[in-house]
C-alpha positions as CSV (number, residue, x, y, z in Angstrom):
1,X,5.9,-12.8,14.6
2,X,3.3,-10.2,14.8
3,X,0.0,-12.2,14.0
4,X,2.0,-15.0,16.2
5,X,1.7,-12.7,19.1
6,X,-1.5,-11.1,18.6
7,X,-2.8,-15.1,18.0
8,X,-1.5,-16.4,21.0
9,X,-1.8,-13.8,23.8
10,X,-4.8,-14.0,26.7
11,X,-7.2,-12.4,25.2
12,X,-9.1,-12.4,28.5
13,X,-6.2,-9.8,29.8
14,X,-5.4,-8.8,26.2
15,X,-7.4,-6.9,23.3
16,X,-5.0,-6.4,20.7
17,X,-5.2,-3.2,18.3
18,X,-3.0,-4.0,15.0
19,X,-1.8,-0.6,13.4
20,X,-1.4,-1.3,9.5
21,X,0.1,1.5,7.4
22,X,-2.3,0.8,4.2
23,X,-4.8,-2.1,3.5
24,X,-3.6,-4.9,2.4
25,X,-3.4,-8.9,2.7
26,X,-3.1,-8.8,6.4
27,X,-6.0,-7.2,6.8
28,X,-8.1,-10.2,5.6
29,X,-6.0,-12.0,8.2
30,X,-6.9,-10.0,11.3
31,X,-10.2,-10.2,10.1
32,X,-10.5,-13.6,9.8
33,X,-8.5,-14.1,13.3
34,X,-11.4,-11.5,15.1
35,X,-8.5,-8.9,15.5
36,X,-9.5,-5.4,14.8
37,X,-7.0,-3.2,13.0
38,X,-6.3,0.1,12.6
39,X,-5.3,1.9,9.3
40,X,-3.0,4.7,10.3
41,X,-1.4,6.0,7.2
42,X,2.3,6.9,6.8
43,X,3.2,10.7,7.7
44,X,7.2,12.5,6.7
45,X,9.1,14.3,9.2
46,X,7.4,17.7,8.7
47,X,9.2,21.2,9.9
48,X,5.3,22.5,10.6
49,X,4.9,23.2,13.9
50,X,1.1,23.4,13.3
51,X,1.4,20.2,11.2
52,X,3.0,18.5,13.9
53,X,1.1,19.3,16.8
54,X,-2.1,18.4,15.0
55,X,-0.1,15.3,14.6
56,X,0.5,14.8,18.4
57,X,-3.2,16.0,19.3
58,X,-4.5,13.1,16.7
59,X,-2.3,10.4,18.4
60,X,-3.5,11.4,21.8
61,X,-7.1,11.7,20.9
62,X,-6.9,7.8,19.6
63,X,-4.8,6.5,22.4
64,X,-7.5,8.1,24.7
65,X,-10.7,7.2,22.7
66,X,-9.6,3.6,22.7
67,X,-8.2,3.3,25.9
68,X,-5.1,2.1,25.2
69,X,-2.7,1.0,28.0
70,X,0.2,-0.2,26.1
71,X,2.1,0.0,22.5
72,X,4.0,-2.9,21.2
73,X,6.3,-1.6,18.8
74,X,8.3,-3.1,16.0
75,X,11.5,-1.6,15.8
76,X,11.3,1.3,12.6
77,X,7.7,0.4,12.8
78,X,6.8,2.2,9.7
79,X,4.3,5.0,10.4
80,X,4.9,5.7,14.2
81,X,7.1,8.3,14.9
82,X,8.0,11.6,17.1
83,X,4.3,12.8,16.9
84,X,2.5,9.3,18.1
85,X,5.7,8.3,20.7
86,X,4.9,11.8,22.2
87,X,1.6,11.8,22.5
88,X,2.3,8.5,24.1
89,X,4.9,9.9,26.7
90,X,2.4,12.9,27.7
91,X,-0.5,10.1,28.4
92,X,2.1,7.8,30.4
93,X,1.5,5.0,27.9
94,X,4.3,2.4,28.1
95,X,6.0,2.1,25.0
96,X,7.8,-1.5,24.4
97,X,10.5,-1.4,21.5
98,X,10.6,-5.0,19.9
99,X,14.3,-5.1,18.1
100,X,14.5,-7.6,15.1
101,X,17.8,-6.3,13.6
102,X,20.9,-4.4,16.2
103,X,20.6,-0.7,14.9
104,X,23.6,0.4,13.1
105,X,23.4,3.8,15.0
106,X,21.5,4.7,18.3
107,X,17.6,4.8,17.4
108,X,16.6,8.1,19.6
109,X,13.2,6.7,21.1
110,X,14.9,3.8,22.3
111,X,15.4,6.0,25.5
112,X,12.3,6.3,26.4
113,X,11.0,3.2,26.0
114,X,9.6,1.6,29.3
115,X,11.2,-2.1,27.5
116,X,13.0,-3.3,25.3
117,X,13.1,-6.6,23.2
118,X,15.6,-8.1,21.8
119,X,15.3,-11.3,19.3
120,X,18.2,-12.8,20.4
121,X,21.5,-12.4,22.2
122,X,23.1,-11.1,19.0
123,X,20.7,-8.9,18.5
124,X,21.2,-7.8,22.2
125,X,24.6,-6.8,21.9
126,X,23.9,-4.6,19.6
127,X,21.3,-2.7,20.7
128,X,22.0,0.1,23.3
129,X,18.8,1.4,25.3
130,X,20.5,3.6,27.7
131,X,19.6,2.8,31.0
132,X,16.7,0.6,29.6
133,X,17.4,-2.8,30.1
134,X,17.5,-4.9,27.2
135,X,15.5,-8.2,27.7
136,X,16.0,-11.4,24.9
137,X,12.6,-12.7,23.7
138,X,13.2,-15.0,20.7
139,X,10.9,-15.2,18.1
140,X,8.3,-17.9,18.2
141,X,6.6,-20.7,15.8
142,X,3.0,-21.4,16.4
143,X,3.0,-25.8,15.9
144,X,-0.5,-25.8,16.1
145,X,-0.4,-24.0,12.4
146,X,2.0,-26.7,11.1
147,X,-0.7,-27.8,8.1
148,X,1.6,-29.0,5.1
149,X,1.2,-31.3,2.1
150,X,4.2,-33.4,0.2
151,X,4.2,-31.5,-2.7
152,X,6.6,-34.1,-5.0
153,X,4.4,-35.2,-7.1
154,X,3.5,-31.9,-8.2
155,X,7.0,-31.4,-8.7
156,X,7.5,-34.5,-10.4
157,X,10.4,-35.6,-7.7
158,X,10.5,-39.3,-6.8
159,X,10.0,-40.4,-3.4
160,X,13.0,-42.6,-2.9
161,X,14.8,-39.3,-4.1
162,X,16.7,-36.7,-1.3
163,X,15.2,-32.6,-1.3
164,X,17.7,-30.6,0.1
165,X,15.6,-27.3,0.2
166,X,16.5,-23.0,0.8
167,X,13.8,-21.4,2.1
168,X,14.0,-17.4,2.1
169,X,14.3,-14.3,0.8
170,X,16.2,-14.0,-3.1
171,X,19.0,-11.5,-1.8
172,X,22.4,-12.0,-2.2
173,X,22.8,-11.8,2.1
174,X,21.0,-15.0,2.0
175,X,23.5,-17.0,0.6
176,X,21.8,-18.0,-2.7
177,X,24.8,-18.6,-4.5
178,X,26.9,-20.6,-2.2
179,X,23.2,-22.6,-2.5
180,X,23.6,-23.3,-6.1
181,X,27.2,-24.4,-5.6
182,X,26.7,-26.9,-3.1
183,X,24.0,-28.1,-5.4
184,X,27.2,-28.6,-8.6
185,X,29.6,-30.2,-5.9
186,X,26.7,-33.0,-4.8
187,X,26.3,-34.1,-8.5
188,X,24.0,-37.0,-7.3
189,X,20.7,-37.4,-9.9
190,X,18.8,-38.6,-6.4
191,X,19.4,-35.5,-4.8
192,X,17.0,-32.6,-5.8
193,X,17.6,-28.9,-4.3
194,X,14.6,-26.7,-4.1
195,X,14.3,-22.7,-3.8
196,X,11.3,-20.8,-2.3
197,X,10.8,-17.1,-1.5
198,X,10.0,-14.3,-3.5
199,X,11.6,-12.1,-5.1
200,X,11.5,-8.3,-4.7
201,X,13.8,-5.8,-6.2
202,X,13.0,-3.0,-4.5
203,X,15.1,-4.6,-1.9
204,X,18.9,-3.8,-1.9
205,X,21.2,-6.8,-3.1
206,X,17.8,-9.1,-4.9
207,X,18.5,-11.4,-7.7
208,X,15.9,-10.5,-10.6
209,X,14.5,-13.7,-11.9
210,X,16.8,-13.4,-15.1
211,X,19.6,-13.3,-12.6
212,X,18.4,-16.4,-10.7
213,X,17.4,-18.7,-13.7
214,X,20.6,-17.8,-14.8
215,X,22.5,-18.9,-12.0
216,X,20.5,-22.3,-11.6
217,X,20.3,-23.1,-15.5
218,X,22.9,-25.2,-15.7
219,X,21.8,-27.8,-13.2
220,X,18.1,-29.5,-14.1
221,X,18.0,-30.9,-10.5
222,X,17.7,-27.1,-9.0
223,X,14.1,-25.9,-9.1
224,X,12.7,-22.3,-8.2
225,X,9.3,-22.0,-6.5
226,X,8.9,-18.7,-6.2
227,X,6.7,-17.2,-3.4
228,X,5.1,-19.9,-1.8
229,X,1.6,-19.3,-0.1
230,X,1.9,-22.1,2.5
231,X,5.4,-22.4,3.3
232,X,4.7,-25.9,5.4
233,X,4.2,-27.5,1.8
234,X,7.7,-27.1,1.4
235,X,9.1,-28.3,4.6
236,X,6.5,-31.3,4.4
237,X,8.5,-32.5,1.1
238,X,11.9,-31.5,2.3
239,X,14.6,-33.8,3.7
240,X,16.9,-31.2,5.2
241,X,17.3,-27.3,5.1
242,X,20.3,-25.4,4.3
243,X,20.4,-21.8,5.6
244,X,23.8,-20.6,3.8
245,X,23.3,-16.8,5.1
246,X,26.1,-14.4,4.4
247,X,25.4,-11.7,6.9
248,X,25.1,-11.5,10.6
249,X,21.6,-13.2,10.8
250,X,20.3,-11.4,14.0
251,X,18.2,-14.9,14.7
252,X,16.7,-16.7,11.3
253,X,12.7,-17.7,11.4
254,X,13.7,-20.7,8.9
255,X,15.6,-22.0,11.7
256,X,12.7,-22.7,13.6
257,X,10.5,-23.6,11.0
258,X,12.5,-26.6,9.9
259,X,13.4,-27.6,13.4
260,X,9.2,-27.4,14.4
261,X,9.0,-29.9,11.1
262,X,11.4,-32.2,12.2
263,X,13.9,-31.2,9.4
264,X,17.6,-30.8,10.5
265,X,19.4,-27.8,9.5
266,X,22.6,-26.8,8.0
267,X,23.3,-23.4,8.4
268,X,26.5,-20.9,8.5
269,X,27.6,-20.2,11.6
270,X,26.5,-16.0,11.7
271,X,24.8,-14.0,13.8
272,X,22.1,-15.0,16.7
273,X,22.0,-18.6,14.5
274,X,24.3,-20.8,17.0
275,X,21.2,-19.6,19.8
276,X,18.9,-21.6,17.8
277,X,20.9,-24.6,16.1
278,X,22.7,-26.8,18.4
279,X,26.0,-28.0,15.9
280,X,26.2,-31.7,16.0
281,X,22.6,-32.0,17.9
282,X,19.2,-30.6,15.4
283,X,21.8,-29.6,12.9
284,X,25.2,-28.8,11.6
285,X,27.1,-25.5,11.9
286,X,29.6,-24.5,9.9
287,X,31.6,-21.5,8.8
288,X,30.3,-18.8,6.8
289,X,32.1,-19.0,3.5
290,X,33.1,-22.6,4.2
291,X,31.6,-24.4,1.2
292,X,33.4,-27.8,1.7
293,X,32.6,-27.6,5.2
294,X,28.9,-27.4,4.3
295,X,29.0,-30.2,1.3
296,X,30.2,-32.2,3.8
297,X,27.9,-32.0,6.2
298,X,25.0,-32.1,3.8
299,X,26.4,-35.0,2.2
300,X,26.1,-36.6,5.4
301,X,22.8,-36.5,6.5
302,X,22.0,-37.2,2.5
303,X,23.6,-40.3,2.8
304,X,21.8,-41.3,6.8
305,X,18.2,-41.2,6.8
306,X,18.6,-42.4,10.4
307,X,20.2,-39.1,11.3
308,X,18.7,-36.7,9.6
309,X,15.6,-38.5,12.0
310,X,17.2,-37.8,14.9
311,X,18.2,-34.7,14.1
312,X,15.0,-33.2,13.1
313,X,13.1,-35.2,16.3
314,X,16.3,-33.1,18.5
315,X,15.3,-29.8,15.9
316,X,11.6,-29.9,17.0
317,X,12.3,-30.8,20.8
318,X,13.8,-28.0,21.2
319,X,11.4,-26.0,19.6
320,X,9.3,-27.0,21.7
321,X,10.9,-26.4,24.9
322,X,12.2,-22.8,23.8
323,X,10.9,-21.5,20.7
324,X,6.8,-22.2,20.7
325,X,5.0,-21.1,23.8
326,X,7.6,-19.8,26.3
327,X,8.4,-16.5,24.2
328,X,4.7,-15.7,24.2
329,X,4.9,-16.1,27.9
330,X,7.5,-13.9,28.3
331,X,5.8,-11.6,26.3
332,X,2.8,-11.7,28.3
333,X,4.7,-11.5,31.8
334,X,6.4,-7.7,30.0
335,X,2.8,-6.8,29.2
336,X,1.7,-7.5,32.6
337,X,4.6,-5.6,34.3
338,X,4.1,-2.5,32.0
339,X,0.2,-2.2,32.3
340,X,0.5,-2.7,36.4
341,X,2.9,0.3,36.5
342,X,0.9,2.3,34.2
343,X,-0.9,5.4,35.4
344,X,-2.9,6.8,33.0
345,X,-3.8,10.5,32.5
């Protein structure tokens, strides 16, 4: 969502400064993109007053040295805390707080943020700012970057043959399992079910790989990808999604992926997900541990080619209308609302 932003906004009116904790990948990225970045290492809560303050007086001297009139901030944004959102409030820098996930517990800066954004109206709910109004901004899907390849010969999967894909993270949240056994209770040989995302265990509830090749062993139609570097490969071979998530999925980026492929979705019904998929329009909807419910449903568009094309066209029409360029425009009319109201010191 971040490089989707930074990509997309007038950069007549805008000059985006990305703040990266540590080099890394995305640093190539902004580079290749003309986006200049910021390494601003990671700093603990510190009890020295001295400490701090030098903290505070670093902030201010950076905000002021590059003229900065606004801070888009991630929600938890690693890095930034009391010491940078200060120096911002004594400058009269507007701070915007972009919420991805409802906080379980008030997040104190909230408060004194001049906006805040909320993913979704799930998301929304959740998230109390006080007497600062809480505006819904979904996340957004740039089609002009939609560059995939079928990928089935590669993976030795015929073309008259059905790929019923999961895309996303390796956690149990996600739904992995209830993957693998809709995979056993469609026993078809045509059908093949595909896996991609990474996996990383330093993330609370991730399968290990033993853990996931164990799961999946018993059915040779079930592959695992692993991390894929251009997702869009994946979609480009796929014949429908399933998004089986077992949490409150505050919106779901796969969602909008698929549907800007033209690949109908079904998904559990959790979450900010019935904002995105219309049941029984770009995709089904179904309960979230209802496993027949879901066979059912995939089994259907398996067997209609016709539908699952009409679905996806319905998936990437209204992608189109509210999930490509109007959040960045929205985005853009906070920024200009923000930076007209901002006096600087």
């Amino acid at each position: 969502m971040l490089f989707h932003i930074v990509r997309n906004i007038d950069r007549a009116r805008y000059t985006p400064i990305v703040m990266l904790p540590q080099r890394g990948p995305a640093c190539e990225d902004l580079q290749q993109l003309n986006i200049r970045y910021e390494i601003w290492p990671l700093h603990d809560y510190t009890k020295n007053v001295v400490g701090y303050l030098g903290s505070v007086l670093r902030s201010m001297l950076f905000l002021r040295r590059n003229h900065v009139d606004l801070i888009h901030l991630n929600y938890n944004c690693i890095g930034w805390r009391p010491a940078e959102l200060l120096a911002a409030r004594l400058l009269r820098i507007p701070v915007i707080e972009h919420v991805h996930i409802a906080p379980g517990i008030p997040y104190p800066f909230l408060k004194h943020a001049k906006a805040i954004i909320a993913v979704s109206e799930f998301v929304a709910r959740g998230t109390k700012g006080g007497s600062v109004p809480v505006e819904v901004i979904y996340n957004a899907v740039d089609l002009s970057r939609l560059c995939g390849s079928n990928i089935r010969d590669r993976l030795a999967i015929a073309e008259d043959h059905v790929v019923v894909s999961f895309l996303g993270q390796i956690k149990r949240i996600k739904g992995v399992e209830m993957f693998v056994e809709l995979a056993r209770w469609i026993p078809d040989p045509r059908v093949q079910f595909l896996i991609a995302g990474g996996i990383r265990m330093d993330q609370e509830g991730a399968y290990s790989l033993e853990e996931l090749q164990h799961l999946i062993r018993a059915d040779a139609r079930i592959s695992y990808l692993g991390y894929v570097d251009n997702i869009n490969d994946v979609y480009a071979t796929t014949d429908l999604v399933v998004m089986p998530s077992q949490w409150e999925e505050p919106f779901g980026l796969v969602l909008i992926e698929a549907g800007a492929n033209r690949k109908p979705v079904v998904a559990t019904r959790v979450g900010g997900v019935p904002e995105v998929v219309v049941d029984g329009e770009s995709g089904f909807l179904v309960e979230r541990s209802d496993l027949d419910g879901m066979v059912a449903r995939v089994q259907m568009l398996i067997n209609d080619a016709s539908l699952r094309s009409r679905m996806g066209q319905r998936a990437r029409d209204i992608v189109e209308e509210k999930f490509a360029k109007h959040p960045i425009s929205q985005i853009e009319a906070v920024y200009e609302r923000l930076t007209r109201s901002h006096t600087p010191r």
